[in-house]
C-alpha positions as CSV (number, residue, x, y, z in Angstrom):
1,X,25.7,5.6,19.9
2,X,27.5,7.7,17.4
3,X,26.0,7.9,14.2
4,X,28.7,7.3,11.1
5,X,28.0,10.4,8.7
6,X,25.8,12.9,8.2
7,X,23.9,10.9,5.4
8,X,22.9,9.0,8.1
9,X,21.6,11.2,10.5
10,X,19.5,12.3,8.0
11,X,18.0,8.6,7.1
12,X,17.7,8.3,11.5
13,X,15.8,11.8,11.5
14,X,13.9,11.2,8.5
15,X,13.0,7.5,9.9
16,X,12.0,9.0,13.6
17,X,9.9,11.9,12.1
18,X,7.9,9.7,9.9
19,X,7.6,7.3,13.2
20,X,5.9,10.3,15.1
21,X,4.0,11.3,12.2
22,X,2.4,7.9,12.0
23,X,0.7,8.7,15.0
24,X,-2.0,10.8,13.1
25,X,-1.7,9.8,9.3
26,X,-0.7,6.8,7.4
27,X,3.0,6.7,6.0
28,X,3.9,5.1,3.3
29,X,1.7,2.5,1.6
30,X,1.6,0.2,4.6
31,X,4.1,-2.1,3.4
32,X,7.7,-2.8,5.0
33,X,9.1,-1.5,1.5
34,X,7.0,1.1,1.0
35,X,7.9,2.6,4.8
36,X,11.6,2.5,3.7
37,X,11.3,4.2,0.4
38,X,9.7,6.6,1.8
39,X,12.5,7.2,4.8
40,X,14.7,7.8,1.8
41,X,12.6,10.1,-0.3
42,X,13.2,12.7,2.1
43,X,17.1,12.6,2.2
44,X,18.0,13.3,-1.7
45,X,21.7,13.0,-0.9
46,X,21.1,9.7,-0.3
47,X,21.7,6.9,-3.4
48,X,17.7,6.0,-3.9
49,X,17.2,2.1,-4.3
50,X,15.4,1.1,-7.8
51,X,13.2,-2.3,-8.6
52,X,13.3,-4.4,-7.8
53,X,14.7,-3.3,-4.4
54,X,17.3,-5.9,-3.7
55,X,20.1,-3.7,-3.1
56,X,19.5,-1.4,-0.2
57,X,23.3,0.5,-0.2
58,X,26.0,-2.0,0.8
59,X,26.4,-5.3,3.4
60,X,28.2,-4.5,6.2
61,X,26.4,-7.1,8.1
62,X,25.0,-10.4,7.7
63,X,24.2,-13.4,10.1
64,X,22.3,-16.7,9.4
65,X,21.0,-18.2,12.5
66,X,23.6,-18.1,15.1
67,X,26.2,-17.8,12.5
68,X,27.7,-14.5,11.5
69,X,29.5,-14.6,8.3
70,X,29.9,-10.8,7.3
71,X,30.9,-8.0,9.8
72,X,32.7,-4.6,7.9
73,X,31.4,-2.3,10.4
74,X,29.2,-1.7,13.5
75,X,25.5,-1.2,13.0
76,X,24.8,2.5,13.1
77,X,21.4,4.8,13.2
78,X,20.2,5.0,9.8
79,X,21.3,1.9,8.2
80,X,19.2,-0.5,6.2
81,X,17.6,-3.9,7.9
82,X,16.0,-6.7,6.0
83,X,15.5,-9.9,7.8
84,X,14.3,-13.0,6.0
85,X,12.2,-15.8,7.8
86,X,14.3,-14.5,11.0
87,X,12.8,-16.9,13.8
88,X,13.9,-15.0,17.2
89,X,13.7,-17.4,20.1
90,X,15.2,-16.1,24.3
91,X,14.1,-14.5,27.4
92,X,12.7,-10.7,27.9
93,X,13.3,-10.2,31.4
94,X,11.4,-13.2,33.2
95,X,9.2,-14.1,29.6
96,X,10.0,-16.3,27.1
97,X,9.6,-15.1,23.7
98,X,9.5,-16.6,20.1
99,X,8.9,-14.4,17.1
100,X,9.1,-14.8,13.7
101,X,9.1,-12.1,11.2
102,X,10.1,-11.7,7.0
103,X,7.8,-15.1,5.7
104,X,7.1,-14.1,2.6
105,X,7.6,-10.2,2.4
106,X,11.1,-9.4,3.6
107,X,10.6,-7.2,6.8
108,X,12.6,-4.1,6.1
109,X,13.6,-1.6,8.1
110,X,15.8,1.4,9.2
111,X,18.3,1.0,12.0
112,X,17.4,3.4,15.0
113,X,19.8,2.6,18.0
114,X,22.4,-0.5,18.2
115,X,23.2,-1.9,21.9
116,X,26.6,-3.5,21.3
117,X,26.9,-5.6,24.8
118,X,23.1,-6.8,24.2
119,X,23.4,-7.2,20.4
120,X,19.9,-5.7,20.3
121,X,19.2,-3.4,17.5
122,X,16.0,-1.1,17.5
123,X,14.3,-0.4,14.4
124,X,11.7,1.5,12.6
125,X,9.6,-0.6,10.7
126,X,6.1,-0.4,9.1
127,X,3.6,-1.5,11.7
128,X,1.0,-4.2,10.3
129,X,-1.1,-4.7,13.1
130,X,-4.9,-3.6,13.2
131,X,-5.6,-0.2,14.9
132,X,-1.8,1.1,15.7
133,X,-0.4,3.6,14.2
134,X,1.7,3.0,10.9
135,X,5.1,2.9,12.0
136,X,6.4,1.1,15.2
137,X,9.8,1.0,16.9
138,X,10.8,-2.6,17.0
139,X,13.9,-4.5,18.7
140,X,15.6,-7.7,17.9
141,X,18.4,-9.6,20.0
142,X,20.7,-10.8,17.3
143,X,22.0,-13.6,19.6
144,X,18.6,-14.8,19.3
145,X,18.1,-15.6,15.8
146,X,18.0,-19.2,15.8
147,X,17.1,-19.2,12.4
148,X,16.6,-17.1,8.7
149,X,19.1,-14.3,7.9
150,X,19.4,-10.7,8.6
151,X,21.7,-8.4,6.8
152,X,22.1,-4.7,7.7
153,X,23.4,-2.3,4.5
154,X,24.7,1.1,4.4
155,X,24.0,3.9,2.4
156,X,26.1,6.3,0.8
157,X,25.7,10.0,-0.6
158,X,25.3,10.0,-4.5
159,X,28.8,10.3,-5.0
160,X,30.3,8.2,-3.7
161,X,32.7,8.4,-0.8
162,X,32.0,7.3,3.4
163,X,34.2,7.0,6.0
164,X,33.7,4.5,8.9
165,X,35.1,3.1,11.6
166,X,36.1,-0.6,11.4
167,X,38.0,-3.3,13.7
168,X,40.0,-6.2,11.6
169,X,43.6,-7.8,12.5
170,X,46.4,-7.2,10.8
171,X,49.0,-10.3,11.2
172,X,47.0,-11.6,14.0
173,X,46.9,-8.2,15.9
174,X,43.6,-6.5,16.4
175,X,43.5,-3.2,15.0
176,X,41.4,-0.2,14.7
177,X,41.3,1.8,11.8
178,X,39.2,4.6,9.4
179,X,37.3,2.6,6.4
180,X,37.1,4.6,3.2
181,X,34.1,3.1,1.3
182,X,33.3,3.8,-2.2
183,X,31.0,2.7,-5.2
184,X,33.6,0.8,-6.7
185,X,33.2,-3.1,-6.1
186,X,36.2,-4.1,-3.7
187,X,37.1,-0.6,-2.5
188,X,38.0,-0.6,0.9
189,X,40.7,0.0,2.7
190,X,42.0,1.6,6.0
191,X,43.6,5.3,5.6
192,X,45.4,4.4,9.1
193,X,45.3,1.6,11.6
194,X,45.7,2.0,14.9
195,X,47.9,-1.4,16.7
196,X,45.3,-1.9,20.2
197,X,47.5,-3.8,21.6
198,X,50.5,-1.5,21.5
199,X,49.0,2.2,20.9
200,X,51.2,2.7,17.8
201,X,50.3,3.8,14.2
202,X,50.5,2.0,11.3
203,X,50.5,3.5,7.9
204,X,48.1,0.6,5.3
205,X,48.1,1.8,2.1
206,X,45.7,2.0,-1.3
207,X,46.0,-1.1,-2.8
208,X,42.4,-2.9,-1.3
209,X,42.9,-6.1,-3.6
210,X,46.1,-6.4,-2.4
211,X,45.9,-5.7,1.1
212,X,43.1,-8.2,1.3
213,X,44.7,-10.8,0.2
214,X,47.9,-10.7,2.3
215,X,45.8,-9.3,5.9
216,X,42.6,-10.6,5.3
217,X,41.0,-7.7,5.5
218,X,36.9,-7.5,5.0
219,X,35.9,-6.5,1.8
220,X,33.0,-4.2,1.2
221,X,31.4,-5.8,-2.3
222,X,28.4,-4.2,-4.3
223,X,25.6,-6.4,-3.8
């Protein structure tokens, strides 16, 4: 999967380092938290999260049970995962499996690898079992959160600007377009948009308020 920016590749190679580096030493304080504060210690461009660490960077994605009522963008290496009371319940290969994970302590983690068609995402996590090494490489099926919530965030350099890709419709035609994301509550909108159905170019605009309200367009807000 491509990565969106190079502010994250750097959370994705900090995240993956410290996940090897587990194998000999402790990292972090052992704590969910604590493993992904310390992911973002080593990337200075990136906006560091402050007490009491409910803002990690901005939603992009959040889903309640089977129900997903946020999507801006695709999940991408080096985003931010917190999943609360998420009960997973499927099938791995011929096994049944139910997990639950985030009672209590929010489980937080950094995004290492997204499979669209399986809607499985990987991530590195603090490991809290006895006798493993401190970081583990987890992987959840989204379509099998039967219950809880799991929100994915995005982080930014400290100032201020991302681009991403994004998928909306505009006038009930599905488009593809380039996200400009900033710091400023509300600010998004598509520099161009490309028509899938038709291969043509559309020219949106800078008016994200406006825009939204007429297209419907998703609206990246500063949680």
């Amino acid at each position: 999967m491509a990565q969106w920016g190079r502010i994250g590749v750097q959370i994705h190679e900090a995240a993956a380092v410290l996940f090897e580096k587990s194998k000999k030493t402790l990292v972090g304080d052992g704590s969910y938290l604590g493993f992904v504060t310390t992911v973002l210690k080593q990337v200075p461009s990136a906006k560091q999260p402050a007490e009491p660490y409910e803002s990690f960077g901005y939603l992009i994605y959040g889903q309640t049970a089977s129900e997903v009522w946020r999507r801006a963008s695709d999940l991408m290496p080096g985003d931010v995962i917190v999943l609360q009371e998420a009960r997973f319940k499927g099938h791995k290969g011929l096994h049944s499996y139910n997990i639950t994970v985030g009672v209590g302590e929010p489980l937080v983690g950094v995004v290492g690898d997204y499979e669209v068609k399986k809607a499985k995402v990987k991530v590195f996590q603090a490991n809290q079992h006895v006798g493993q090494q401190s970081v583990e490489l987890a992987s959840y099926r989204l379509d099998d959160l039967k219950s809880g919530t799991v929100k994915v965030c995005t982080y930014f350099l400290t100032p201020h600007i991302q681009l991403r890709l994004c998928l909306t419709h505009i006038a009930g035609v599905p488009c593809a377009g380039i996200c400009l994301i900033t710091h400023l509550p509300g600010s998004f909108f598509i520099l161009t948009s490309i028509n899938l159905s038709q291969s043509s170019t559309l020219s949106i605009g800078m008016f994200p308020r406006i825009i939204e309200s007429l297209y419907n367009l998703p609206r990246v807000d500063s949680e």
